[in-house]
Phi, psi and omega in degrees: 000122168319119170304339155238065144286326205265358156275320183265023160277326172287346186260333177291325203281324186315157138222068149287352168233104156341286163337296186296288168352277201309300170313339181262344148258344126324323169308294178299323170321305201300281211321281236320295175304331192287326173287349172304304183299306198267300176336269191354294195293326168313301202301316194276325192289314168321324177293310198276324173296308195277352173260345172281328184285343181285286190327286188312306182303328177296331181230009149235198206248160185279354178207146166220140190236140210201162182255149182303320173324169185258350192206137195237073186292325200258022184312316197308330197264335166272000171291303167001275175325292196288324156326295188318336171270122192297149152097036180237135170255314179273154171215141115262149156243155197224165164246148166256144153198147179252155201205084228254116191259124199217146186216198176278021165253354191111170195247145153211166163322147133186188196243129180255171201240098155308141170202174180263056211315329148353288206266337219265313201280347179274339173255340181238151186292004225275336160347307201278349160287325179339110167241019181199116158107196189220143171288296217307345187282356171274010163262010174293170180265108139336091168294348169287314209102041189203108173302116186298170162204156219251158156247163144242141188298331153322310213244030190227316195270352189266346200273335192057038159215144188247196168316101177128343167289152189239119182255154162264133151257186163226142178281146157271351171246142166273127174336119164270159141287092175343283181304307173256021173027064192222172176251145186273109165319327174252020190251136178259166177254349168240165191171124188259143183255153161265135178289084214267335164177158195254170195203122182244118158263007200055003182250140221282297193299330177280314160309317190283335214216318180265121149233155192259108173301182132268130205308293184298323136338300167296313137335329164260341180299322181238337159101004161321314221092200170269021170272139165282185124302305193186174169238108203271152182250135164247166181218156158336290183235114175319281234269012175202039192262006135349281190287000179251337197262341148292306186300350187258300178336285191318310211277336177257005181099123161275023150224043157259327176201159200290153193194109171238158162280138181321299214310305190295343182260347188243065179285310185291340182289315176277346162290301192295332169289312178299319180289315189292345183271002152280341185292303182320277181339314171290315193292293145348287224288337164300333183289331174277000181265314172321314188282318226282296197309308174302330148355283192293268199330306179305328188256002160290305173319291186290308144332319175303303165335281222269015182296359168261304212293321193269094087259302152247066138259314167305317189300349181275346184150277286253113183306128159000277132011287196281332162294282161003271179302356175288312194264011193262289165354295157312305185295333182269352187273280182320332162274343185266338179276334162282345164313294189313292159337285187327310192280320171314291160349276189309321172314275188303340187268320151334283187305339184271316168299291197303321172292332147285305160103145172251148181278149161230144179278133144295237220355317196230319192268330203093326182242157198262330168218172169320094188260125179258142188198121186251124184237131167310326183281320179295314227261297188327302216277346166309286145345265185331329208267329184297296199302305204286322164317305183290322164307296195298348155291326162272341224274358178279332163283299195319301203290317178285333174325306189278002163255359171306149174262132184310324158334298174312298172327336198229000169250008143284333160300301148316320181117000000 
């Protein structure tokens, strides 16, 4: 070991000044928290991405493709077309429409989803929410005659009906002739449905809000025809439906039709979850500046101390440099144990959220709970940030130290 590790092991170890001592565990506590803190705050944004991103992936689809047009007739040959591009598992085509639904609760808005449950169930996740019913029971054939519908549990409980119950929906526009664009007199516009099964995605707005038809049900209902709204895409890999989604663009022409990414259809939810977590990061990353300064007042405090051992350690030989590295040395031995606390600290108060778990109003987060998520990537990036603060903290105590002149040192001493 370089003497002078084993000197500034020895200024740690020391106690001759009781103060220094305290400051230098105050130093350490401050790092503790600060990484305390930056985990934490990492851990919960990370928590809040990945869980919006489940939710959003469970009801929408990872690629959606749609015609610039008011009538999107030709899907079947662009489903083709979009089949044919590596890295695609899936087609569904969907219909959109808003509606108004009533029950023994009373009416409220929503937006129902045509879909193909066949094909609907190779792209979308909503399956794996079904907490009453089945999606697959909307393509049965009904012996009553009364054509099923899908729920979300928000929107089930404001309706007060479940699986087996019968809602009215209403269009809120009268039905057109798609082709002549007029209204049909024999197409009705009210029409009561059955309720075949709910679905909780946990996320407030969807739950709140959606419901599902079987596409040719919707199609006649709302009076489209044989158009669609668009066609949602699964892909291989979530995380790398961008790049499938340049390639499908590329394969139908890129200015024939829209070709979007989850991430691009939900851009403000994930830009505003990126933007609070650089907030955090800055805002956090003060508490570690804070500490860093107590760091610096402790190796100030201690250059004062020690202004005789550096004076003959220069009068013996000893470099600029090598004093440097003494008092540098010091500062970093303390952020890294305070680092260390910190990370431990953050482990356990993490691991404690996840196993009680905190509640959240769906109504304002969108989730029902507090989401934590522990990535070996936070824990680094904390760490790293502590440590590099903290370098630069010392190094304005180190550098006077290491330019004292030894003379000055020994006529304090002497008087």
């Amino acid at each position: 070991m370089r003497f002078e590790y084993l000197i500034a092991l020895r200024h740690l170890k020391a106690r001759k000044s009781r103060s220094l001592s305290v400051v230098t565990w105050l130093a350490v506590l401050g790092v503790a928290l600060g990484v305390t803190a930056l985990v934490g705050g990492f851990s919960i944004t990370t928590g809040f991405e990945q869980a919006f991103r489940e939710k959003v992936l469970g009801v929408t689809a990872h690629v959606f493709v749609r015609d610039y047009g008011l009538r999107f007739t030709e899907y079947r040959e662009v489903e083709q077309k979009v089949r044919a591009v590596g890295g695609v598992r899936a087609t569904s085509p969907m219909t959109y429409n808003e509606a108004m639904l009533s029950g023994k609760g009373g009416t409220t808005g929503a937006v129902i989803k045509g879909i193909r449950p066949e094909q609907a169930v190779q792209v979308l996740a909503i399956t794996d929410y079904m907490v009453e019913g089945s999606l697959e029971a909307l393509g049965d054939r009904p012996d009553d005659g009364l054509e099923g519908i899908v729920l979300g549990a928000e929107l089930a409980r404001k309706l007060q009906v479940g699986a087996g119950d019968l809602l009215t929906v209403v269009s809120p526009l009268r039905s057109l002739d798609p082709d002549q664009w007029k209204g049909q007199a024999d197409t009705p516009t009210t029409r009561p449905f059955r309720v075949v099964g709910v679905f909780s995605a946990g996320f407030h707005e969807y739950d709140a809000r959606l419901a599902y038809f079987e596409m040719s049900v919707a199609q006649r209902f709302f009076g489209s025809g044989d158009a669609v709204l668009g066609i949602e895409v699964a892909v291989d890999d979530a995380l790398a439906a961008g790049d499938v989604a340049a390639k499908i663009r590329a394969a139908l022409g890129a200015e024939a039709y829209s070709v979007l990414d989850w991430r691009r259809q939900n851009r403000n939810l994930f830009a505003s979850l990126e933007y609070q977590r650089v907030a955090i990061l800055v805002v956090l990353s003060v508490m570690v500046v804070l500490a860093s300064c107590n760091v610096a007042c402790m190796l100030i405090m201690l250059v004062l101390e020690r202004t005789r051992d550096i004076a003959i350690l220069k009068a013996m030989g000893a470099r600029d440099r090598s004093i440097l590295r003494v008092f540098v040395a010091e500062g970093m031995a303390i952020g890294a144990m305070g680092t260390v606390v910190g990370v431990i600290a953050a482990y356990a108060l993490c691991e404690g959220l996840l196993a009680n778990g905190i509640a959240l109003d769906p109504k304002v987060y969108g989730i029902a709970r507090l989401p934590v998520v522990f990535d070996p990537l936070d824990y680094a990036m904390a760490a790293s940030g502590a440590l590099i603060i903290t370098f630069v903290a010392t190094l304005f105590p180190a550098l006077r130290g290491a330019h004292f002149r030894p003379v000055d040192g020994l006529r304090e001493t002497h008087g």
